[in-house]
N, C-alpha and C positions, 0 to 999 in steps of 0.2 A: 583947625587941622584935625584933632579930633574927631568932629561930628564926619567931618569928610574919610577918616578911616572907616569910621561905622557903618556909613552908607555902604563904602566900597566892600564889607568884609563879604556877606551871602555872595561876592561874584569871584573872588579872588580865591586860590589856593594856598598863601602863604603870602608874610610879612618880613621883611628885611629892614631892621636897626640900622643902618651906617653911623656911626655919630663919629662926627668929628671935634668934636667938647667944644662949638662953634655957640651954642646957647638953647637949639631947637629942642635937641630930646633933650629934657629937665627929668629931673625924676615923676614927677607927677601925669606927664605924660606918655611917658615906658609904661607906668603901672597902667595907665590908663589902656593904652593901646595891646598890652600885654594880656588885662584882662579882659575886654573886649574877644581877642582872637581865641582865649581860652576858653570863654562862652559859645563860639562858634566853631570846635575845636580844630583850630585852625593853627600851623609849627609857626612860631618868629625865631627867625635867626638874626644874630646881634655880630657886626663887627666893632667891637667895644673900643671906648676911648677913657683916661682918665685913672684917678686913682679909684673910686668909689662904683665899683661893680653892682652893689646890692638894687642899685634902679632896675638891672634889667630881671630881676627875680621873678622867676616862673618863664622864663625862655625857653624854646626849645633847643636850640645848641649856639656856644659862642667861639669866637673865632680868631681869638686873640692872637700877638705875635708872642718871641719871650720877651720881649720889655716891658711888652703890656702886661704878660702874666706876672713878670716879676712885681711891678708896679701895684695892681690888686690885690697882690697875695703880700706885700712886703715878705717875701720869698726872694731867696737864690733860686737860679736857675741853670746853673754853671755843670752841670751833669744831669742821668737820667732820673736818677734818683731823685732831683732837686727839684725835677718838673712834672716826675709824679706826686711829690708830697704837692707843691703846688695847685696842680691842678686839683688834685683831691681837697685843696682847703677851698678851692673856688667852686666846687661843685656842692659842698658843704654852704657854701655863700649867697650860691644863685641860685640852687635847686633845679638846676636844668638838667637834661638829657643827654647831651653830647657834648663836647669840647674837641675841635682840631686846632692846635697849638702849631702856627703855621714859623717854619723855624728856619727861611731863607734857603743858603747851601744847604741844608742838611735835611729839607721837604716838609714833610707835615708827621704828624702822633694824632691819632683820633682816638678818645677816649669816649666810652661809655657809662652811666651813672651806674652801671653794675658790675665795674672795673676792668672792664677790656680795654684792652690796646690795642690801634693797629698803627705800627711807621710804614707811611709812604715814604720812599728816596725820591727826591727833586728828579726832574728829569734834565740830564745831562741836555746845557743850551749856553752859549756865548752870550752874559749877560751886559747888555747896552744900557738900559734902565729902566729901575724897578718902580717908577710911576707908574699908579694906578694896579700895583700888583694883587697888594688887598681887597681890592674893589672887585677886581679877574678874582678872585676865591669864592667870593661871597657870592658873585653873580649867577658864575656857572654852579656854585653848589645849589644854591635856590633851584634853579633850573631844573637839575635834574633832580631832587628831591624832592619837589612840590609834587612832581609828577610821577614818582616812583616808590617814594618812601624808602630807595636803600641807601644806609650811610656810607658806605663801605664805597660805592658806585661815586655819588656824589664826590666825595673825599678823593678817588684816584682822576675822574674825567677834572675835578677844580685843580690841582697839582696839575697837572699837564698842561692848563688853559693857561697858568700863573707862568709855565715854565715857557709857553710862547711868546706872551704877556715881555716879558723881560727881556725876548729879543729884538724886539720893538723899540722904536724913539720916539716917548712922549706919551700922551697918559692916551693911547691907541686900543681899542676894542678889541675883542679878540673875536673872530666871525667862527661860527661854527665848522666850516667849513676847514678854517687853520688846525684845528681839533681832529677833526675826524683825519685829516692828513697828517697831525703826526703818530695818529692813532695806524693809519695803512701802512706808513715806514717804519714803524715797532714791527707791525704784522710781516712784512717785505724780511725782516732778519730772518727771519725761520720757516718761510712759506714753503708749502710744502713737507712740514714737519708736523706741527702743532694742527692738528687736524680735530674737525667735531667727528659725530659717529656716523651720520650719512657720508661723508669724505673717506673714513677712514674705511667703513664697506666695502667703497670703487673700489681703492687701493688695494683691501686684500683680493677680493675680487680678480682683479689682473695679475698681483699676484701669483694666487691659486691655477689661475688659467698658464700660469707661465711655469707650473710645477716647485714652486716655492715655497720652503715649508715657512711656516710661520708661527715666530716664537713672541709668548705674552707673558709679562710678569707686570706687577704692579706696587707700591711704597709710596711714602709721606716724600723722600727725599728731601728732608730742609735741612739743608747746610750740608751740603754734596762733600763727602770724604772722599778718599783712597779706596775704603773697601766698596762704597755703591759705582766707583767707576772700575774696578776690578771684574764684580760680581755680573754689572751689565755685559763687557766684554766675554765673560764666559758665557753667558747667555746667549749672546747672540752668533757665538759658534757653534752652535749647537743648531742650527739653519740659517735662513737666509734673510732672513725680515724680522727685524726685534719691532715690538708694539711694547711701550712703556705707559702705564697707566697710573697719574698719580691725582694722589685725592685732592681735591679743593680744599681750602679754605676751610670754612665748615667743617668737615669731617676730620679734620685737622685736630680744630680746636674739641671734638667732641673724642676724639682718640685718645688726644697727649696732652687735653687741659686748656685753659683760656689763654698762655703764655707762648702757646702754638700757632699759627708759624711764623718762624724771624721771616721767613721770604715767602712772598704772596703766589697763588698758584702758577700764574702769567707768567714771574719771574722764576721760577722753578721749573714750570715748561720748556721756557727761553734757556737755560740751563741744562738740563737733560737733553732738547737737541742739536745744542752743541757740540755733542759726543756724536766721534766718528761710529761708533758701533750702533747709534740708537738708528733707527728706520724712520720713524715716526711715534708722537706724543699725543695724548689723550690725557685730557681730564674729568676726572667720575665725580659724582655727589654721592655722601653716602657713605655706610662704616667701610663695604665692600665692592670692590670690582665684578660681583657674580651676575650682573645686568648684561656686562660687558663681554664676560667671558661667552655669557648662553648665546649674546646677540652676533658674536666676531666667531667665534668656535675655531681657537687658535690649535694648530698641529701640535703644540706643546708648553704646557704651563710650569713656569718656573718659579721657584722660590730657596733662598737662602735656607744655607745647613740648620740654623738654628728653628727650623721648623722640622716639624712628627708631619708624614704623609699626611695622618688621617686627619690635620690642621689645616691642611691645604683647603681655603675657598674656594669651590669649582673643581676640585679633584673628581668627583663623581660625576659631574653634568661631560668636565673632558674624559673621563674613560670611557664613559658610556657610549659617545660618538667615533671612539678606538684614537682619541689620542693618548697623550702621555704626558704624566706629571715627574720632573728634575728637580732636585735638592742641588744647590750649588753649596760646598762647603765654606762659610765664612773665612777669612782671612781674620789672623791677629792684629788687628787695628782700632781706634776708639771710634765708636759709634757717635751717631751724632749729640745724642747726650750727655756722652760722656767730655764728647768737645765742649760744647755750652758750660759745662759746671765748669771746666778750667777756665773758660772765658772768663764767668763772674767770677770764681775765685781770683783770679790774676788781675782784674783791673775793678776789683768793689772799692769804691775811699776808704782810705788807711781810718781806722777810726780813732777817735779824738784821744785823746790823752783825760783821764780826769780830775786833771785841775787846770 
């Protein structure tokens, strides 16, 4: 078996573990196969089975459930806390790259060996049975990470495949094709909203030709309060067409830290145009929206009171073309941050007593 991975590695993109603690992957053959793909540096991904994790050392990301993680780590796993210590002993163990702790109802945690986190949520589906659902993770992640290298991609398109997977009877394939369809019915809730930057042109476009002014502001919005659906409504009286532009992912995390953002851009898009007041949603890469501004050249740039005019991104590029930049006065309410720290204050584990 062996000699026959060897052969195969110069043609293949990537290597997939399944073990089922059946007898085949032993430890001498992991290492084997493990270093083999390292020499042709080629990712194996492991759906691990067992207590004795250390076979698959030098993987590139494993894919454990919580039983299994509990299992390897002689770890609790009964909180988040439980299952980042966890994982962190496991990543200590394997020396691998990535870990998605695949956790049923409650979706997936992908973790990075330089401490990122991201939760995917399960995708809301009527589950009939979860054969073969592990299998649906490992499959579609290969897939799309052989051929792309992003984890992030991988991790949401496998959570979806898994969440099809389960509406199934019997240990049933999941066809591309099921994927990409409940990928259009995600898109189908807010068509028409959530627009790229050639879409979003037309739109002003017609717009503009119909004498409608059009209003652009831009935010992180993670974990949608009181005062961001306030502040949009003021905005969007102030003309006729709101354009909300919020940052990705990335820019997120390079804003407000690695602990950024609880909710993924998609699902924050999906959320912002849910609001009667928005027009339409854009997503930027990037610290700033000032790409967007130059490219849309909106009638009027808006920003919260807690901003100085001359902070304004794009102040200058819009007045130059004779639009106008608006301070919306903040409302008394707790920012998103300040929600977040009551959250973990309010529900961190009572700590231990010491004795």
């Amino acid at each position: 078996m062996l000699a026959y991975v060897q052969k195969c590695i110069p043609l293949i993109d990537g290597i997939i573990l399944s073990d089922y603690a059946k007898g085949v992957l032993e430890p001498s053959l992991c290492a084997s196969v493990i270093a083999a793909a390292a020499r042709k540096g080629i990712p194996v991904l492991v759906d691990p089975k067992g207590h004795d994790f250390s076979k698959y050392r030098g993987a590139f990301l494993l894919t454990p459930n919580k039983k299994e993680l509990a299992e390897a780590t002689q770890m609790p796993v009964l909180s988040e806390s439980d299952i980042r210590k966890a994982v962190e002993r496991l990543f200590a163990l394997v020396g691998c790259q990535a870990i998605l702790v695949t956790r049923g109802e409650e979706g997936m945690s992908l973790f990075t060996a330089d401490g990122e986190k991201t939760h995917i949520q399960a995708e809301v589906r009527d589950v009939f049975d979860i054969t073969g659902a592990g299998d649906t993770v490992i499959s579609m992640f290969a897939g799309v990470f052989f051929g792309s290298r992003d984890l992030l991609a991988a991790a949401q398109l496998s959570n979806i495949a898994a969440g099809v997977k389960v509406g199934k009877l019997g240990a049933t394939a999941v066809k591309p094709e099921e994927v990409v369809g409940w990928l259009r019915q995600r898109e189908d809730r807010f068509r028409g909203k959530v627009v790229d930057l050639p879409q979003l042109k037309q739109v002003m476009g017609l717009a503009r030709s119909q004498g409608k002014t059009i209003v652009f502001t831009n935010g992180c919005f993670d974990l949608l309060h009181v005062g961001h659906v306030q502040f949009l409504q003021k905005a969007k009286a102030l003309g006729h067409t709101l354009i909300v532009a919020i940052n990705d992912d990335a820019s997120v995390r390079a804003l407000k830290g690695n602990a950024r953002p609880l909710i993924t851009a998609a699902d924050r898009a999906g959320i912002i145009a849910g609001l009667e007041s928005v027009n339409h949603v854009i997503v930027f890469s990037g610290p700033t929206p000032l790409h967007l501004i130059e490219e849309l050249r909106p009638d009027i740039l808006v920003k919260g009171g807690d901003y100085r005019l001359e902070e304004v991104v794009g102040r200058d590029e819009v007045e130059r073309y004779g639009g106008r930049v608006e301070l919306i006065p903040t409302i008394d309410a707790p920012s998103s941050s300040q929600i977040m720290t009551e959250i973990a204050a309010r529900y961190q584990a009572p700590a231990r007593s010491s004795d």
